[in-house]
BATOR-396808 format. One record per residue (C-alpha): residue number from 1; residue in three letters; z, x, y. Coordinates in pm, whole numbers, plus 50000, padded with zeros to 5 digits. Layout:
# residues N
+-----+------+-------+-------+-------+
| pos | code |     Z |     X |     Y |
+-----+------+-------+-------+-------+
| NUM |  ALA |     Z |     X |     Y |
...
+-----+------+-------+-------+-------+
END
This chain:
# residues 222
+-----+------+-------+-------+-------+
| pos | code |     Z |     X |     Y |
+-----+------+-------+-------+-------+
|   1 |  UNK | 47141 | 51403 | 53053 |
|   2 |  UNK | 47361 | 51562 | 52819 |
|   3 |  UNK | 47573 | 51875 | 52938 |
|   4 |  UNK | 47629 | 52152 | 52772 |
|   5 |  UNK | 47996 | 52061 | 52726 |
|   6 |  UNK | 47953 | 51760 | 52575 |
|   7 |  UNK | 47739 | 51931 | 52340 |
|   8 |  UNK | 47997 | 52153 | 52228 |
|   9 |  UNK | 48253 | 51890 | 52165 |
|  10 |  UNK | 48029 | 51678 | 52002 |
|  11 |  UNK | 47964 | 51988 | 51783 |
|  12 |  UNK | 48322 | 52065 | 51726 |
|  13 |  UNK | 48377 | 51658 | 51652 |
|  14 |  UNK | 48149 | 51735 | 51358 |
|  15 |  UNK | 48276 | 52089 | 51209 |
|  16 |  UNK | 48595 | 51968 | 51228 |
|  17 |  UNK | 48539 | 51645 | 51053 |
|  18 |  UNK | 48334 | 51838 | 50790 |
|  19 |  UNK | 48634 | 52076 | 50730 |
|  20 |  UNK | 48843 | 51797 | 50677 |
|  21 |  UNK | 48567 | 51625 | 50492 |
|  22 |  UNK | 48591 | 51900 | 50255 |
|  23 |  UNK | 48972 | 51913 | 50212 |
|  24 |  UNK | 49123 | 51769 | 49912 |
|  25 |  UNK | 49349 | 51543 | 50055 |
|  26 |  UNK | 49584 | 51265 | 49929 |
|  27 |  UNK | 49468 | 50916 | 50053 |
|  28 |  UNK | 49753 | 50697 | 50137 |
|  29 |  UNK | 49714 | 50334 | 50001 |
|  30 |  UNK | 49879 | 50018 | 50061 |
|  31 |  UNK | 49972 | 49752 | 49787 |
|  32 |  UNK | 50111 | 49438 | 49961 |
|  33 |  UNK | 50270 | 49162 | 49748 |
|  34 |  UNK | 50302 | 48835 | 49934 |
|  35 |  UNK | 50547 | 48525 | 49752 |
|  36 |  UNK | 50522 | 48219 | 49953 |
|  37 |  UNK | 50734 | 48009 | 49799 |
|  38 |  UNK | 50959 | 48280 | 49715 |
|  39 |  UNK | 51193 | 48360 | 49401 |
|  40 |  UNK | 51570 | 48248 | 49322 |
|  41 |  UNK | 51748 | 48598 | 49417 |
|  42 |  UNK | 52126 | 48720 | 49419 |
|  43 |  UNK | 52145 | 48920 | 49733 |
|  44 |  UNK | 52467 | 49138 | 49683 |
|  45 |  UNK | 52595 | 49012 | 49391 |
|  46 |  UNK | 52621 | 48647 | 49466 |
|  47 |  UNK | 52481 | 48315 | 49308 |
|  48 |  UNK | 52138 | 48287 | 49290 |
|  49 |  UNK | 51943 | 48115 | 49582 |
|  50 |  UNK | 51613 | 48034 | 49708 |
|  51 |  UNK | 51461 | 48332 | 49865 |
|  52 |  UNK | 51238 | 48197 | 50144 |
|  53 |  UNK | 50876 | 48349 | 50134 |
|  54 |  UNK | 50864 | 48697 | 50007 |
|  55 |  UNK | 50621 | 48983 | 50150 |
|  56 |  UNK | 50715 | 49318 | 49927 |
|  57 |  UNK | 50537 | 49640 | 50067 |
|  58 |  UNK | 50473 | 49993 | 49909 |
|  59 |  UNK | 50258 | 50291 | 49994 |
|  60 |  UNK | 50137 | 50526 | 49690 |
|  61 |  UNK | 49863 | 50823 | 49736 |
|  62 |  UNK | 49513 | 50818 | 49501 |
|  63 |  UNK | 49663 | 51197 | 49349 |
|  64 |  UNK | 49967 | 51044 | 49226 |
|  65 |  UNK | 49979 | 51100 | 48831 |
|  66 |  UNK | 50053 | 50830 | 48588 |
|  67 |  UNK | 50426 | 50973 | 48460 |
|  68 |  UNK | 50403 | 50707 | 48175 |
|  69 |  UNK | 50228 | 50856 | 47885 |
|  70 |  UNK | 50130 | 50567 | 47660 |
|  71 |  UNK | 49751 | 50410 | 47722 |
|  72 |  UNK | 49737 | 50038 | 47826 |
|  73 |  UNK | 50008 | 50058 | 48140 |
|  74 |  UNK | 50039 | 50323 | 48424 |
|  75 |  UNK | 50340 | 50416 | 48600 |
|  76 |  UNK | 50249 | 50581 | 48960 |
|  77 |  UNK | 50561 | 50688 | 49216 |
|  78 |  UNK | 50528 | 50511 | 49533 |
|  79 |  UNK | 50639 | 50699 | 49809 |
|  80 |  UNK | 50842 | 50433 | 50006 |
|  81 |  UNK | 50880 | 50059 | 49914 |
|  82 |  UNK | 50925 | 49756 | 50224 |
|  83 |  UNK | 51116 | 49442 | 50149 |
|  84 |  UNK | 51128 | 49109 | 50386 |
|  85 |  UNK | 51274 | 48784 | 50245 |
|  86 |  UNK | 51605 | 48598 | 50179 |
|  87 |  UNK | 51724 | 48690 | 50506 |
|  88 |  UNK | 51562 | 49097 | 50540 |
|  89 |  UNK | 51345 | 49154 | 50746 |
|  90 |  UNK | 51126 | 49510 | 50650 |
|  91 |  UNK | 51412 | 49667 | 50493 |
|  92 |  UNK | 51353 | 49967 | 50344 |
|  93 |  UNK | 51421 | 49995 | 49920 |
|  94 |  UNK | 51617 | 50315 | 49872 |
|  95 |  UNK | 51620 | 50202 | 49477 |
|  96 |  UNK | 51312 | 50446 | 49332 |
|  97 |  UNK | 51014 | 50193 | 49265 |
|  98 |  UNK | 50685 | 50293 | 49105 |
|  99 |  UNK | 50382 | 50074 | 49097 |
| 100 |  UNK | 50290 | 49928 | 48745 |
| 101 |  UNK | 49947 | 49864 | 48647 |
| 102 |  UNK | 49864 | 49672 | 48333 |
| 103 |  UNK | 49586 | 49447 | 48152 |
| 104 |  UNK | 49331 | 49636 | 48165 |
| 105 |  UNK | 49353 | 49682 | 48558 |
| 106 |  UNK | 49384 | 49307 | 48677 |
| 107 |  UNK | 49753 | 49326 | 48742 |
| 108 |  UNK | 50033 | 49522 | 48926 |
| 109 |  UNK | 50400 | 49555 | 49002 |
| 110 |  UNK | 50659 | 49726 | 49130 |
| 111 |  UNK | 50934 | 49858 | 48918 |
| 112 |  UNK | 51229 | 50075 | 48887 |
| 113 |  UNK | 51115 | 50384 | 48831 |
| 114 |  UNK | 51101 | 50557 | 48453 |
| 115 |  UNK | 51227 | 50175 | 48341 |
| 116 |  UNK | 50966 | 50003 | 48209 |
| 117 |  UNK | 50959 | 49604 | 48297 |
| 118 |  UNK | 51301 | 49657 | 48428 |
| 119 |  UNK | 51351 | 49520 | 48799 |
| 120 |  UNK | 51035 | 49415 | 48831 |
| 121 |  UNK | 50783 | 49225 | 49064 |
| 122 |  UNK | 50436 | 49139 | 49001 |
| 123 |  UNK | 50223 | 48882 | 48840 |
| 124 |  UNK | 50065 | 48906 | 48475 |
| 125 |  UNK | 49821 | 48605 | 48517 |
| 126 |  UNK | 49470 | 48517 | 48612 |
| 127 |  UNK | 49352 | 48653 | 48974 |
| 128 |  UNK | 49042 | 48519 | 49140 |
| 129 |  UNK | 48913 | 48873 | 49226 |
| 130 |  UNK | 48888 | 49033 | 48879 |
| 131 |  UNK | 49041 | 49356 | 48836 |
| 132 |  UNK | 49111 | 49636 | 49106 |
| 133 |  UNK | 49093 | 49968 | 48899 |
| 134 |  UNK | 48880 | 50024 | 48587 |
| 135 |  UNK | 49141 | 50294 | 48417 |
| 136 |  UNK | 49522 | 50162 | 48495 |
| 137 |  UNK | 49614 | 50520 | 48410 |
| 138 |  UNK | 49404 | 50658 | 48743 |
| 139 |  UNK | 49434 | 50569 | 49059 |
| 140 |  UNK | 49086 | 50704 | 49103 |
| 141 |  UNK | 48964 | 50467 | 48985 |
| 142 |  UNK | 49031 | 50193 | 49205 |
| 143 |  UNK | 48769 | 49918 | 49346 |
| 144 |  UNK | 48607 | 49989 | 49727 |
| 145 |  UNK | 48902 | 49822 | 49934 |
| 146 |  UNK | 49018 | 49634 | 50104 |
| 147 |  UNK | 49109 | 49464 | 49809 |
| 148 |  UNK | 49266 | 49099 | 49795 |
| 149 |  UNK | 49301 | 48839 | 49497 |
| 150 |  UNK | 49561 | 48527 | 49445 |
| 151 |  UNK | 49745 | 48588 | 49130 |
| 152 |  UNK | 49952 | 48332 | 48916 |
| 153 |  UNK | 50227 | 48334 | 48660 |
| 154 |  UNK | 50459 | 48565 | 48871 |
| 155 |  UNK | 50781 | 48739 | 48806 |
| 156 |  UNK | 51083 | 48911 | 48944 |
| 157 |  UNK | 51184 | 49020 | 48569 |
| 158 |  UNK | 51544 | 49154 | 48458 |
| 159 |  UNK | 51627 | 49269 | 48821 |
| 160 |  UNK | 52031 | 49169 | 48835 |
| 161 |  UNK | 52271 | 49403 | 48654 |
| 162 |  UNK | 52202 | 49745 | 48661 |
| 163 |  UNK | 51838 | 49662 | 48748 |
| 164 |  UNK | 51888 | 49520 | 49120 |
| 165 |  UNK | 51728 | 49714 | 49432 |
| 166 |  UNK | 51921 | 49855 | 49695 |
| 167 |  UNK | 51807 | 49795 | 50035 |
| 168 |  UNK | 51869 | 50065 | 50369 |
| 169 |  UNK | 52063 | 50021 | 50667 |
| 170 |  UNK | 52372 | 49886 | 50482 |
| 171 |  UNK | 52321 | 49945 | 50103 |
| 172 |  UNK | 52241 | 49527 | 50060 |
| 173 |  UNK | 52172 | 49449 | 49717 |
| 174 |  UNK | 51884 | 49221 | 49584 |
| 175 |  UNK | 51797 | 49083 | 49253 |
| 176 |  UNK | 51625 | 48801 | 49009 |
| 177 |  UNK | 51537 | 48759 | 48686 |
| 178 |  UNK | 51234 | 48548 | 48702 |
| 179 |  UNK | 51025 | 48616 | 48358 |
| 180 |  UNK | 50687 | 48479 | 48452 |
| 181 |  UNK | 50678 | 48134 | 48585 |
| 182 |  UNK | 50681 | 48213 | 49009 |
| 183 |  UNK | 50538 | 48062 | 49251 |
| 184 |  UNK | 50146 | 48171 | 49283 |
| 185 |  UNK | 50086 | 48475 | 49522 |
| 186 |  UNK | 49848 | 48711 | 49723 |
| 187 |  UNK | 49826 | 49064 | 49583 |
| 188 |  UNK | 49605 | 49304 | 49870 |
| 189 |  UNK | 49547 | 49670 | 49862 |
| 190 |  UNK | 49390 | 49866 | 50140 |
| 191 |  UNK | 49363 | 50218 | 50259 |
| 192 |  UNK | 49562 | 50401 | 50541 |
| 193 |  UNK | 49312 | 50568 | 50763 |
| 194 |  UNK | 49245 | 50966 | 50625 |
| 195 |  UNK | 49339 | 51237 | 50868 |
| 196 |  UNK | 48993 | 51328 | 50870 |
| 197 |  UNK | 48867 | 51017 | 51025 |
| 198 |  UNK | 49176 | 51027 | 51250 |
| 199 |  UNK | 49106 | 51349 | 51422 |
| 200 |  UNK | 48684 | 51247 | 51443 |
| 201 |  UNK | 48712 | 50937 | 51611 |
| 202 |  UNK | 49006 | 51096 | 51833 |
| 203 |  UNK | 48778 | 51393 | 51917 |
| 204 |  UNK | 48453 | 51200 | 51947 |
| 205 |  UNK | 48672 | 50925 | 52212 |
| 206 |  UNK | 48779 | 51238 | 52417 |
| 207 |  UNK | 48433 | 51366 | 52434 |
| 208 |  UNK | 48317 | 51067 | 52511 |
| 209 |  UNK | 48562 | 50991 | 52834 |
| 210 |  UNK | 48517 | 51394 | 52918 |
| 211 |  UNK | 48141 | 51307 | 52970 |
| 212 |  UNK | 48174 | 50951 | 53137 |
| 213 |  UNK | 48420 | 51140 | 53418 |
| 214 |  UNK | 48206 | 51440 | 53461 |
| 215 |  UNK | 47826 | 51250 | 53425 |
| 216 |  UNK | 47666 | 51349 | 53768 |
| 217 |  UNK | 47643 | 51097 | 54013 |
| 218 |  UNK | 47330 | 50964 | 54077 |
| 219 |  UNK | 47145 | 51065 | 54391 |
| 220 |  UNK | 46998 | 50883 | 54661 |
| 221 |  UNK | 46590 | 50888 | 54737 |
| 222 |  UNK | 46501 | 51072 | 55039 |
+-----+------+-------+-------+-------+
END
């Protein structure tokens, strides 16, 4: 039998998820590059060198606005940027990166931000998912994720100079200049859970233990 507190919290589970429901808010999404055989990099200003695999994280929100005006590319902040390979291990970028999208919405990169094709990495060939967004100028208008597709003719394009990254926790420098003939990758994107969902199932899981300890034992036959 269901008590009369349960009831409440299950009906609290729901107004509360409708509020949130309701709210317009940002949904956090992760692109994930992944470069298993790696790149030829300079890591702080040194000779180039083989690179080991490559996994290159960032996190950008579906509200972000394209901040590059022209049609036929979009340029979308991300809001932090992961690097592991030749030798780091999830370092943090501190260099400003956005995420590129191109051709037509079957391609993506990160770059330095406001620098078109400058320090970046991606892949500009064929993918074995089709395309992920349908307008590269909206992140609206992205596929139902998770999202994952192998990609060829990669690149780590005109990133030495002025256009290396800069890593955290020591200010390490990284760089290549890889124009388009990398090794083949996997390109993902999937979605960070919404707050909305976060506080239901959290709700709906206390509600759920509040009734297990307080169901009523069952009683014996006389």
């Amino acid at each position: 039998m269901m008590t009369n507190n349960l009831r409440y919290a299950l009906a609290a589970c729901f107004i509360l998820n409708a509020m949130f429901a309701a709210s317009a808010f940002a949904v956090p999404v992760v692109f994930t590059q992944q470069f298993p055989g790696g790149f030829d990099v300079s890591v702080n200003g040194g000779p180039l060198a083989p690179s080991g695999p490559i996994t290159v994280t960032g996190i950008v929100d579906t509200t972000t606005a394209d901040i590059y005006a022209p049609a036929g590319f979009g340029e979308f902040p991300l809001s932090s940027v992961t690097f592991t390979g030749a030798g780091f291990v999830n370092r943090a970028v501190t260099t400003p990166l956005s995420l590129s999208t191109f051709n037509s919405g079957n391609n993506f990169g990160f770059q330095r931000q406001g620098e078109l094709n400058e320090g970046i990495i991606g892949w500009n060939g064929d993918t074995s998912s089709g395309g992920f967004m349908s307008d590269v100028n909206s992140l609206s208008t992205l596929v139902s994720l998770p999202y994952t597709t192998t990609g060829t003719h990669t690149f780590w394009y005109d990133g030495l100079g002025a256009n290396v990254w800069t890593l955290a926790l020591g200010g390490d420098i990284i760089g290549a200049n890889i124009g388009t003939g990398g090794p083949d990758g996997t390109f993902s994107i999937t979605n960070i859970p919404e707050p909305s969902t976060l506080v239901f199932a959290c709700l709906c899981s206390m509600s759920a233990f509040g009734y297990r300890r307080h169901k009523p034992a069952p009683q014996d036959c006389v």
